[in-house]
C-alpha positions in Angstrom: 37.2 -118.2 59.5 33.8 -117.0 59.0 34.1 -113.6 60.8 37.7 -113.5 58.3 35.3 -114.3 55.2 32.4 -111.9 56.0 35.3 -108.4 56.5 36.8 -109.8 53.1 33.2 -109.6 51.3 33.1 -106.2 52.9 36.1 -105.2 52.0 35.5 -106.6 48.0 32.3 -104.3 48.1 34.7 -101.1 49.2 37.5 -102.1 46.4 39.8 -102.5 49.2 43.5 -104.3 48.4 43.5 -106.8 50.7 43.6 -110.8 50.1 43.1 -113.9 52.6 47.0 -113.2 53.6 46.0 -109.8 55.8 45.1 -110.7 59.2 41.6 -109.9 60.7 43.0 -106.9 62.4 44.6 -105.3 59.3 41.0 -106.1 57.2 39.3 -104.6 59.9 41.8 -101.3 59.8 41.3 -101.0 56.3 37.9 -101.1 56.5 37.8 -98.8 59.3 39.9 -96.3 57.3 37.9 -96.7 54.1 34.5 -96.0 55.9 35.8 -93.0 57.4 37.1 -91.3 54.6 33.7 -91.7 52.4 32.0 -90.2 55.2 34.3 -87.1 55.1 34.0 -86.6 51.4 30.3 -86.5 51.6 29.0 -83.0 50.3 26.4 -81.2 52.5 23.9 -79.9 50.7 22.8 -76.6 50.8 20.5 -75.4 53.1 17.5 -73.3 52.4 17.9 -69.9 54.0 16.0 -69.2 57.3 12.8 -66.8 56.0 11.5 -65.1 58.5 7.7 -63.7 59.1 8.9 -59.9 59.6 12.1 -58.1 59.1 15.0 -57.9 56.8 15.2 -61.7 56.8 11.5 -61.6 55.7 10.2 -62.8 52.0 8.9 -59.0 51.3 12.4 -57.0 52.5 14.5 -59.5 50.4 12.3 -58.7 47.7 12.6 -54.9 47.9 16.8 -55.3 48.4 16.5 -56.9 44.8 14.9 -54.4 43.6 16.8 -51.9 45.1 19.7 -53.6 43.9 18.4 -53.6 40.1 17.5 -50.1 40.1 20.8 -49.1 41.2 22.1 -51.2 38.6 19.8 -49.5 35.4 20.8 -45.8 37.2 24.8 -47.3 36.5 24.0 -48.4 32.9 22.0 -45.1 32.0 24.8 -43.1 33.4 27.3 -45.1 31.1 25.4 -44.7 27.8 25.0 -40.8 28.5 28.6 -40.5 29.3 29.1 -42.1 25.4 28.9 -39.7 22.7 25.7 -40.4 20.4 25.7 -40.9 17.0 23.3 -40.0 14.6 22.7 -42.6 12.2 20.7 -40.3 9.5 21.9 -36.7 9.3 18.8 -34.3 9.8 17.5 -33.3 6.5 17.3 -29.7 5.2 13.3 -27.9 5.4 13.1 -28.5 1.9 14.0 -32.0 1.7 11.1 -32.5 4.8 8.6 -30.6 2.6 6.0 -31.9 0.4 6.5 -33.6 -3.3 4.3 -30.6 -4.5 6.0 -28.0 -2.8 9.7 -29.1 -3.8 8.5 -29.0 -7.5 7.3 -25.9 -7.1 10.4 -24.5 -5.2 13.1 -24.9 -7.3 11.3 -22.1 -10.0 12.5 -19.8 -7.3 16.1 -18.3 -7.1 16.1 -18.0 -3.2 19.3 -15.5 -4.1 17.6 -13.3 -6.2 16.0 -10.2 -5.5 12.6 -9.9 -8.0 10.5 -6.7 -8.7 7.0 -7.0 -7.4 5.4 -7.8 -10.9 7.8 -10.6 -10.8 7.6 -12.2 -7.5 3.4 -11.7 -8.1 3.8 -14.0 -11.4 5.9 -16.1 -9.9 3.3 -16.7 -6.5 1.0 -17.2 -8.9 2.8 -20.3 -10.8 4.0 -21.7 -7.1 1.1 -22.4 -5.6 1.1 -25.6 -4.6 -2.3 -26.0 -3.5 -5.5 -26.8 -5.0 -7.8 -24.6 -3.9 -7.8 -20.6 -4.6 -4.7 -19.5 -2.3 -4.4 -15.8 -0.6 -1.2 -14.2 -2.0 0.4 -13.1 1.0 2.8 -10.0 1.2 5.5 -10.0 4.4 7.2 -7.0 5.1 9.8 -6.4 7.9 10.4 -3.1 9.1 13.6 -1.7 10.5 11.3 -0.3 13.7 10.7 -0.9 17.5 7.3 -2.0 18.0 7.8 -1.2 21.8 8.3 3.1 20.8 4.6 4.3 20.7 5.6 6.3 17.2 7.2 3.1 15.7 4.0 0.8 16.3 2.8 0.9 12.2 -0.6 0.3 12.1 -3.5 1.4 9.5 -6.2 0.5 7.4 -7.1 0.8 3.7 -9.4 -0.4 0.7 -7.7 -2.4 -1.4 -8.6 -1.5 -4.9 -9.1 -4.6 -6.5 -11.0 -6.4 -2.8 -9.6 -9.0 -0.9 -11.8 -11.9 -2.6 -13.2 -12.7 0.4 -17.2 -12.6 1.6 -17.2 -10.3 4.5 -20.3 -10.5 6.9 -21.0 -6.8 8.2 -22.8 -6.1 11.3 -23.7 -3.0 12.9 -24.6 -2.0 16.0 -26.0 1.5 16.2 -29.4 3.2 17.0 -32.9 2.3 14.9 -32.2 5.2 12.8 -28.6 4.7 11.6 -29.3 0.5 11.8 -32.0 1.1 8.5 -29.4 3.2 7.2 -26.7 0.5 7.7 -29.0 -2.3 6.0 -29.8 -0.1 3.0 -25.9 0.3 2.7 -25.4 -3.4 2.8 -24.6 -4.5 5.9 -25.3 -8.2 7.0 -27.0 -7.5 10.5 -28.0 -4.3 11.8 -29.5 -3.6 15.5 -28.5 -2.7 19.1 -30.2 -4.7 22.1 -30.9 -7.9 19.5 -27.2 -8.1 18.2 -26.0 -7.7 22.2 -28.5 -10.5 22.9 -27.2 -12.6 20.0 -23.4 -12.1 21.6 -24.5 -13.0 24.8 -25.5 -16.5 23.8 -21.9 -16.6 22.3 -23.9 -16.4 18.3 -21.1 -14.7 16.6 -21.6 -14.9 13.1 -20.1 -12.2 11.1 -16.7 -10.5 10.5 -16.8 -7.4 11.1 -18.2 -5.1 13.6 -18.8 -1.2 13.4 -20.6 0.9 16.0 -21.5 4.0 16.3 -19.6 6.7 18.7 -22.8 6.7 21.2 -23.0 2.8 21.5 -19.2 2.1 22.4 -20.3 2.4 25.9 -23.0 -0.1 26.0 -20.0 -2.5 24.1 -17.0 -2.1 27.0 -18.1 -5.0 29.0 -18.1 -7.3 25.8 -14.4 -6.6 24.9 -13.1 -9.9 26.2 -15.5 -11.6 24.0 -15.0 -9.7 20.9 -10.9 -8.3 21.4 -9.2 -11.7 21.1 -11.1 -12.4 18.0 -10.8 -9.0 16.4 -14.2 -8.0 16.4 -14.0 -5.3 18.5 -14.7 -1.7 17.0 -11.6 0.9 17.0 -11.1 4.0 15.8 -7.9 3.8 14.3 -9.4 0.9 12.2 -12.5 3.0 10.8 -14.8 0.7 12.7 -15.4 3.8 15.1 -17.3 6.5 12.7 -20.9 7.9 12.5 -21.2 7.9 9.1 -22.0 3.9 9.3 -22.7 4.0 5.3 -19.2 5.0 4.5 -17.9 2.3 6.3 -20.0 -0.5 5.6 -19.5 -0.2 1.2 -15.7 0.3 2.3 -15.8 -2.8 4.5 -17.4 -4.7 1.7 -15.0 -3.1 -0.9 -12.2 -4.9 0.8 -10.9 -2.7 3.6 -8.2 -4.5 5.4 -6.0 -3.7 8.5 -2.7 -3.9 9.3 -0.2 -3.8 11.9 3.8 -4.9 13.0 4.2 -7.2 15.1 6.5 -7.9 18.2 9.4 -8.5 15.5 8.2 -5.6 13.2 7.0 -7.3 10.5 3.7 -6.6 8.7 1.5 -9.4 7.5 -1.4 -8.9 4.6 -2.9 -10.9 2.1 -3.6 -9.0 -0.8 -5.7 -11.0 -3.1 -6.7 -14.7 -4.5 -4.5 -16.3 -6.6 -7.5 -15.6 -9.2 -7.5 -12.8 -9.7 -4.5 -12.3 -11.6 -1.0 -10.3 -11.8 -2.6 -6.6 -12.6 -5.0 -6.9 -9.6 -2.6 -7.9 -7.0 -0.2 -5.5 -8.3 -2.6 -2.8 -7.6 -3.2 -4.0 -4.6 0.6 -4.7 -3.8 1.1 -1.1 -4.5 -1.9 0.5 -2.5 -0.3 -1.6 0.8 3.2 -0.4 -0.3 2.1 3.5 -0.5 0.4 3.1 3.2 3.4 1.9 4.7 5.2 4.3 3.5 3.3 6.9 4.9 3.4 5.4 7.9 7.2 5.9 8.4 8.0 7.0 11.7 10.0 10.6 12.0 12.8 9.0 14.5 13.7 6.5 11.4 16.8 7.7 10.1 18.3 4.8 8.5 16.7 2.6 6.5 12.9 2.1 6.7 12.5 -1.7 5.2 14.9 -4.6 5.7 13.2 -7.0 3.3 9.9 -8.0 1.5 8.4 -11.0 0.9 5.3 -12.4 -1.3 3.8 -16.1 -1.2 0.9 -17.9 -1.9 -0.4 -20.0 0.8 1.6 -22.5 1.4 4.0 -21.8 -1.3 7.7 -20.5 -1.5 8.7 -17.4 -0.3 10.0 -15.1 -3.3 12.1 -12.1 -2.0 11.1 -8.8 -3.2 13.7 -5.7 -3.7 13.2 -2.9 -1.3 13.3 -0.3 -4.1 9.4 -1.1 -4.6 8.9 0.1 -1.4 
């Protein structure tokens, strides 16, 4: 009877059905079949994987197959999103819109469909400057030529009647003689073996440079210094002469040079906004009548596409071809 009691306390602490009528053998069963099914619903828990000291088991190569892995996953993405179309939240404003508070004031005094005459479009450069300080008027003009055709490549030089406002530093290199004839005639620096020593400790410090005929030679080996900053003495720009004195009052007049470039267009500032519609004008004119001269024999058509004046950093105003 004790043995009966004990499986029946055993059997009360499993929830088993069975009362003091079962016999031993059937508590026994029961408790049998009850211990064995708890054992097989027992969950294993996981192991940890095996990690190896070396190889693709190893700590470092799972590492590097996750990264793998996520790389190859961002590549899948990117391709995606550049397979959508994108779509611009803000439409891309117009240059005007992106331009200053100043200049768009100033701008809409100009008819950009009109055509003005060159007193006009000088008046009008004058009130659209933008700027505070005394701004170059600036005349564009663009040529119906082929800068590549040796007759078409316009370039020349000319005193502007009225200056071009600007202090110009004049040095001359020439012998003793012609140097005390260059100083009297006001030019900045005059010499020959100083002014080369001055170059070759890279002291640059005027604007233009004219030489006489019989120094160009001692000059050739200082064209790299003096080419790329437009100092260096040519003919065709009257920088080339003997008569040194001629050149120097016309270099301090305002003698300016021109020339197209690769699109055929000439560039030129004729004047300060200072000094006033009738100046520039005279000065407009003067550039006008030396283009003109300058038109090539092979053009048959027309000679000027279009002109156009601005201050700096103000509007552009066209200007009719007529003037021209």
């Amino acid at each position: 009877m004790a043995k009966k009691a004990d499986l029946l306390e055993k059997a009360k602490e499993l929830n088993l059905d069975v009362t003091e009528k079962n016999t031993i053998a059937d508590i026994e069963n029961a408790i049998a079949n009850a211990t064995k099914t708890n054992s097989n619903n027992e969950v294993e828990e996981p192991q940890e994987p095996t990690v190896a000291k070396a190889g693709k088991r190893s700590a470092k190569a799972k590492k590097e197959a996750e990264e793998l892995a996520a790389k190859e996953a961002r590549k899948e993405a990117k391709a995606d999103s550049a397979e959508s179309p994108v779509i611009k939240k803000n439409p891309t404003r117009s240059r005007l819109e992106r331009a200053g508070k100043k200049y768009r004031e100033v701008a809409k005094l100009v008819n950009k469909e009109q055509e003005y005459s060159i007193k006009d479009a000088l008046e009008l450069a004058i009130k659209t400057s933008p700027v505070k300080f005394d701004a170059t008027v600036e005349l564009h003009i663009n040529l119906n030529v082929d800068p590549r055709q040796a007759d078409q490549n316009i370039r020349d030089n000319l005193v502007l009647p009225s200056g071009t406002g600007k202090t110009v530093r004049v040095a001359v290199f020439a012998e003793e003689d012609d140097a005390k004839v260059a100083k009297s005639a006001g030019a900045d620096i005059a010499g020959n073996e100083e002014l080369l020593k001055q170059i070759d400790k890279g002291i640059i410090d005027f604007d233009i440079l004219i030489a006489t005929p019989a120094m160009m030679p001692k000059l050739g080996k200082y064209a790299r210094t003096l080419g790329p900053k437009g100092l260096m003495p040519n003919p065709k720009s009257g920088t080339v002469t003997a008569d040194v004195t001629k050149a120097v009052q016309q270099a301090k007049a305002g003698r300016v040079e021109y020339r197209v470039d690769s699109t055929g267009i000439v560039h030129l500032g004729v004047g300060k906004i200072s000094f006033g519609t009738d100046k520039l004008l005279a000065n407009a004119q003067a550039v006008f009548a030396s283009v003109k001269n300058n038109k090539p024999s092979s053009i048959k058509g027309s000679y000027v596409k279009a002109i156009t004046i601005s201050s700096t950093m103000g509007p552009g105003i066209k200007v009719q071809v007529t003037e021209l």
